[in-house]
C-alpha positions in Angstrom: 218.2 -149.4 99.1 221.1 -147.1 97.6 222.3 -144.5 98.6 223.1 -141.2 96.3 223.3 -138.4 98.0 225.2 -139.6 101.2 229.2 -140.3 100.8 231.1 -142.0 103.5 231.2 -139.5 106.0 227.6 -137.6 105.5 227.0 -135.4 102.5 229.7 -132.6 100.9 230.1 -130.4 98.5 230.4 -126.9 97.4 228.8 -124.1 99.2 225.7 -123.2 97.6 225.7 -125.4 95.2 224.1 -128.9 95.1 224.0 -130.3 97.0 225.1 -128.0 99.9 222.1 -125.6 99.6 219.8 -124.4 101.8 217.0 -125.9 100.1 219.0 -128.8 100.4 219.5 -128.9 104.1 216.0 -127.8 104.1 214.7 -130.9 102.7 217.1 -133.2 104.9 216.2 -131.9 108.0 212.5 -132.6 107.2 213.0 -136.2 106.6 215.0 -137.4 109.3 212.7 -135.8 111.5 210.2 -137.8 109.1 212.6 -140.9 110.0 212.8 -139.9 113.5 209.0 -139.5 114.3 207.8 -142.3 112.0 207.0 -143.7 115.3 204.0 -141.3 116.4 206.3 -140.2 119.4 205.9 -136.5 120.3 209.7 -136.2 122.4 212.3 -136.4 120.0 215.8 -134.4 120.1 218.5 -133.2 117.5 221.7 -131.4 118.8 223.7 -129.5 116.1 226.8 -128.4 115.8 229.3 -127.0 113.4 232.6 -126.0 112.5 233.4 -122.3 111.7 232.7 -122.2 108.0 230.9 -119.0 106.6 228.0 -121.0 104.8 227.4 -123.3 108.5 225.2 -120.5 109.8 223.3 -121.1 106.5 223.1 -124.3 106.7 222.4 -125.0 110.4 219.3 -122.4 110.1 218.3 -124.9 107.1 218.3 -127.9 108.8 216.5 -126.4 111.8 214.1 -125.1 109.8 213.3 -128.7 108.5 213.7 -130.7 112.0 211.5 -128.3 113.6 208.6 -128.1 111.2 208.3 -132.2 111.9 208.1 -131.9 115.1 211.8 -132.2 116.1 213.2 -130.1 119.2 216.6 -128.7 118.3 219.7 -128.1 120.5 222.0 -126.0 119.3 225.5 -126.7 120.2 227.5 -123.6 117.7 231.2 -124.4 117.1 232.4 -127.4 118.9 234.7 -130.2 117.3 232.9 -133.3 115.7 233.9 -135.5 118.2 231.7 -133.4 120.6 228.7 -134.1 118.6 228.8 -137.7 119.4 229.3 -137.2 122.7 226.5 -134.6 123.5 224.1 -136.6 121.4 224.6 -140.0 123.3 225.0 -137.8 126.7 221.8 -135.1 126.7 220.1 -138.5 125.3 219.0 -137.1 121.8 217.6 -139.4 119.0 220.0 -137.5 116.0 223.2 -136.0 116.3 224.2 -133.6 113.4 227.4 -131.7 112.5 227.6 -129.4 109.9 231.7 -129.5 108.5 234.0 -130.4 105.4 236.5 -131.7 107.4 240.0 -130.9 106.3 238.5 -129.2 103.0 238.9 -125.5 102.3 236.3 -123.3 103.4 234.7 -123.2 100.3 232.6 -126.9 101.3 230.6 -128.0 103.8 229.2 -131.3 104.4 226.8 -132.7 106.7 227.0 -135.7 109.2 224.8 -137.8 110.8 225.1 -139.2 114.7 222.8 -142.0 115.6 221.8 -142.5 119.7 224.9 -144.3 120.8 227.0 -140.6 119.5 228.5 -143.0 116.9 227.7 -142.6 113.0 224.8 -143.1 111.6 224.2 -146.7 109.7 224.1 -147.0 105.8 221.0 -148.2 106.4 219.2 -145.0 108.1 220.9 -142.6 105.6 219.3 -144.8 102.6 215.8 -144.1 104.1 216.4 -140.8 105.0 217.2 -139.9 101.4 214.4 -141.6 99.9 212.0 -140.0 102.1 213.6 -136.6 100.8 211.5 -136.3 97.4 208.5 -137.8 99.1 205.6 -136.1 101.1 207.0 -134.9 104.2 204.3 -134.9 107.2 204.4 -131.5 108.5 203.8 -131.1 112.5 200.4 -129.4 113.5 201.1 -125.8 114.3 200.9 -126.6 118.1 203.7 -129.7 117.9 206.3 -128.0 115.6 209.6 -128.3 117.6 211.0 -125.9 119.3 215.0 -124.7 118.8 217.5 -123.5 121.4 221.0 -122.7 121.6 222.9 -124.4 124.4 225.6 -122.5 125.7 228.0 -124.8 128.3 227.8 -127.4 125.1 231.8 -126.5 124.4 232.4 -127.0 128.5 230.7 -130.2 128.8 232.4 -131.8 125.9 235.6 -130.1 127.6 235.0 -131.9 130.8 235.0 -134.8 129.3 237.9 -135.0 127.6 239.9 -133.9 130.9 237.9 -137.6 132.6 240.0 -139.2 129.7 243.5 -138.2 130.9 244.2 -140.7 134.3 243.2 -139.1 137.3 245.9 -137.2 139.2 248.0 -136.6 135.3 249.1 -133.0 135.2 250.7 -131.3 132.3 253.0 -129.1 134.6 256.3 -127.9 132.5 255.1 -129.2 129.2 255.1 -126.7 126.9 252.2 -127.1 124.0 251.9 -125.7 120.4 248.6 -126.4 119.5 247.2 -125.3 116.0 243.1 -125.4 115.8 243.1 -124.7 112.0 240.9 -122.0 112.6 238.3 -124.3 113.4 235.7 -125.9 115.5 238.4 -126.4 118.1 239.8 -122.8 118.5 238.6 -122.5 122.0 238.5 -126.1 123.3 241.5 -127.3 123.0 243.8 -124.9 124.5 241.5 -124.1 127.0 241.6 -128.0 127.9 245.3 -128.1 127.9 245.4 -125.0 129.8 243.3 -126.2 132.4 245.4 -129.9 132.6 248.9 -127.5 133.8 250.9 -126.9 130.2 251.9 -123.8 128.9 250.0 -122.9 125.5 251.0 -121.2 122.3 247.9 -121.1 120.5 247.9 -121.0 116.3 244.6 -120.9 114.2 242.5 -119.6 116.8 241.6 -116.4 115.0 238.4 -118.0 112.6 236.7 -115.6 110.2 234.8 -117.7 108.4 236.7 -118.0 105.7 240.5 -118.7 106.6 239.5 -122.7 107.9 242.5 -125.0 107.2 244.0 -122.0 105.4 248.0 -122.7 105.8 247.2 -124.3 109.1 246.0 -127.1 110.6 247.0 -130.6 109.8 246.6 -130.3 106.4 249.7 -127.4 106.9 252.2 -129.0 109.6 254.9 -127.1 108.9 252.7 -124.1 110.4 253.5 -126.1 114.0 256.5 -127.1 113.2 257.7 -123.5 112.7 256.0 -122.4 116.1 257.6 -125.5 117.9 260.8 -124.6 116.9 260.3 -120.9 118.0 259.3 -121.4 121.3 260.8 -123.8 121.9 258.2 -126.2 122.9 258.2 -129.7 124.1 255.2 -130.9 121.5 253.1 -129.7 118.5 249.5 -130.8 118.1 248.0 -129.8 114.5 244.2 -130.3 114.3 242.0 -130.3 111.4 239.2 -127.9 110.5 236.5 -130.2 112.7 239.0 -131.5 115.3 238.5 -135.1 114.1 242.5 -136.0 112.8 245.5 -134.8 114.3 249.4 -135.0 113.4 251.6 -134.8 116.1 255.1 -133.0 116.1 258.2 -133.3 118.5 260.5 -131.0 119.8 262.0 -130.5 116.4 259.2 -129.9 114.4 259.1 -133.5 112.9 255.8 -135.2 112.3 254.6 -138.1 113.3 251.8 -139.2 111.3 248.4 -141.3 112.7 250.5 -145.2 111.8 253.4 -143.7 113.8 251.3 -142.2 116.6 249.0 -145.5 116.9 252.4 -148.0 116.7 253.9 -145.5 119.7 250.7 -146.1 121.4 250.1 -149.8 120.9 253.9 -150.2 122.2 253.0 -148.2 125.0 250.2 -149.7 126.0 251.5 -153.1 125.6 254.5 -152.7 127.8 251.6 -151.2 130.7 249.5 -154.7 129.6 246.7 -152.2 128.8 246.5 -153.4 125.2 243.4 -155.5 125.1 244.1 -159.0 123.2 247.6 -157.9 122.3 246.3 -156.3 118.8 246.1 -152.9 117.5 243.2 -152.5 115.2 243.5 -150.2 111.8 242.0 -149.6 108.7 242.9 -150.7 105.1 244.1 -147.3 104.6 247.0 -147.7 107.6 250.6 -148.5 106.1 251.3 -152.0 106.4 255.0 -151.1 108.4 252.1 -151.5 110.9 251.7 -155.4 110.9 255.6 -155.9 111.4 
C-alpha cells in the first residue's frame, strides 16, 4: 500500500490549499479515528497540539471535528513543541498523537504529524491505511458515542517537567547566562521558563508570536539573530530553536555556530570520556557529514 498524501514527516503544504485545507483535515481526522476504532472499542484518545501558525486554529478545529464525529475523545494540548506531543501521547496513554506544524517553513504552511502509542512517529504502514480509508465511507459515531473535546491546560507544564527530570539530579544552571531564540514558535513559553526555573539568566528572542512572524528572521533557520544577542549581552551560550522546537543550533560565547554533527561529535566525546556512550558508537543519519566517522 502506497502512500500519496503522506511525506516523510506527516503531510505539508500551503495554507489553504491542498492539501492543507480544512476539508482536508476534516477528512483525515475521520479516518484515523476510522483506523483507531476499527476495533469496536468505545475508549479511544487523540491529544493535539500545534505550533503558533495563523491557519493551526483552522486546522486543529478540522481535525477535531473529524476525530470526534468517529467516536474519538480529543485532548487539546494548544502550543507546545513537537517533541511534547510524543511525550503527552505515550504519558496521558492516548492511542494518536497529532501535531499540527511546518517545521522550520514560513508561516505560510502547515503540515500535519502523526504520533503512534509509544509517543514515537507513526509507521509507513498506519499512514498508508489511513489514507486509503480517506475517500471511502467513513462510519460515523451514533449521536450518543461521538467524542467529546477538551483543552488541557497544565499540557505545556507537564512536558516542562519532564524535560527538567532529563538534566542529572542536583545540575543547576546558576551564572550561566542563556540567549535563547523560540522562533516565535511552539516553544515561546517553555523553554525559557525551563531554563529559568534550572538557575540561568535568560534573554528571551522570538517569544512575541502573532501568527504570522514564525521563523521570520529568527529561529534556527536565522542564527545570526542569536548570535547578535549573544554578543550583546554578553552571554555564555545561544540556543536557536525552530518554529516546532524539534532542531536546534547551538552558539558560543562569540556568536559561532555549531551545527547538529558538531553538537552530536562534542557529545559523543563527552560521553565517552564519562563511559556513558553505550557500545562506544554514535548513531546518525545518511544526511550527517561524514567528518563524523573520523
Amino acid at each position: 500500500m502506497t502512500r500519496k498524501l503522506f511525506g516523510t514527516d506527516g503531510v505539508r503544504g500551503r495554507a489553504n490549499s491542498w492539501p492543507m485545507t480544512a476539508e482536508l483535515a476534516l477528512k483525515l481526522g475521520a479516518a484515523a479515528g476510522r483506523y483507531f476504532r476499527r476495533d469496536g472499542s468505545a475508549a479511544h484518545r487523540v491529544v493535539i497540539g500545534k505550533d503558533t501558525r495563523l491557519s493551526g486554529y483552522m486546522l486543529e478545529n478540522a481535525l477535531t471535528a473529524g476525530l470526534t464525529s468517529t467516536g474519538m475523545n480529543v485532548l487539546l494540548l494548544g502550543p507546545v513543541p513537537t517533541p511534547a506531543v510524543g511525550y503527552l501521547t505515550r504519558s496521558m496513554r492516548a492511542d494518536l498523537g497529532v501535531m499540527i506544524s511546518a517545521s522550520h517553513n514560513p508561516h505560510q504552511d502547515n503540515g500535519i504529524k502523526f504520533f503512534g502509542p509509544d509517543g514515537f512517529k507513526l509507521s509507513d504502514a498506519a499512514e498508508a491505511e489511513i489514507e486509503a480509508m480517506i475517500e471511502g465511507d467513513i462510519a460515523l459515531a451514533k449521536p450518543e458515542n461521538i467524542g467529546r473535546a477538551r483543552r488541557i491546560e497544565d499540557g505545556r507544564g507537564r512536558y516542562q517537567e519532564f524535560v527538567k527530570t532529563s538534566f542529572p539530579t542536583g545540575l543547576r544552571l546558576d551564572g550561566l547566562k542563556v540567549v535563547i531564540d523560540c522562533a516565535n514558535g511552539a516553544a515561546y513559553k517553555a523553554a525559557p521558563e525551563v531554563l529559568w526555573e534550572l538557575g540561568a539568566e535568560v534573554i528571551p528572542v522570538g517569544v512575541a508570536p502573532n501568527g504570522t512572524n514564525i521563523n521570520d528572521r529568527c529561529g534556527s533557520t536565522h542564527p545570526e539573530t542569536a548570535a547578535e544577542a549573544v554578543v550583546a549581552h554578553g552571554a555564555h551560550v545561544g540556543i536557536s530553536l525552530d518554529g516546532d522546537a524539534d532542531r536546534v543550533m547551538i552558539l558560543d560565547e562569540a556568536g559561532h555556530v555549531a551545527d547538529g554533527d558538531q553538537i552530536m561529535a562534542l557529545l559523543a566525546a563527552r560521553w565517552a570520556e564519562e563511559g556513558r556512550l553505550t557500545g562506544g558508537a554514535l548513531v546518525a543519519t545518511v544526511m550527517s557529514n561524514l567528518g563524523l566517522e573520523r
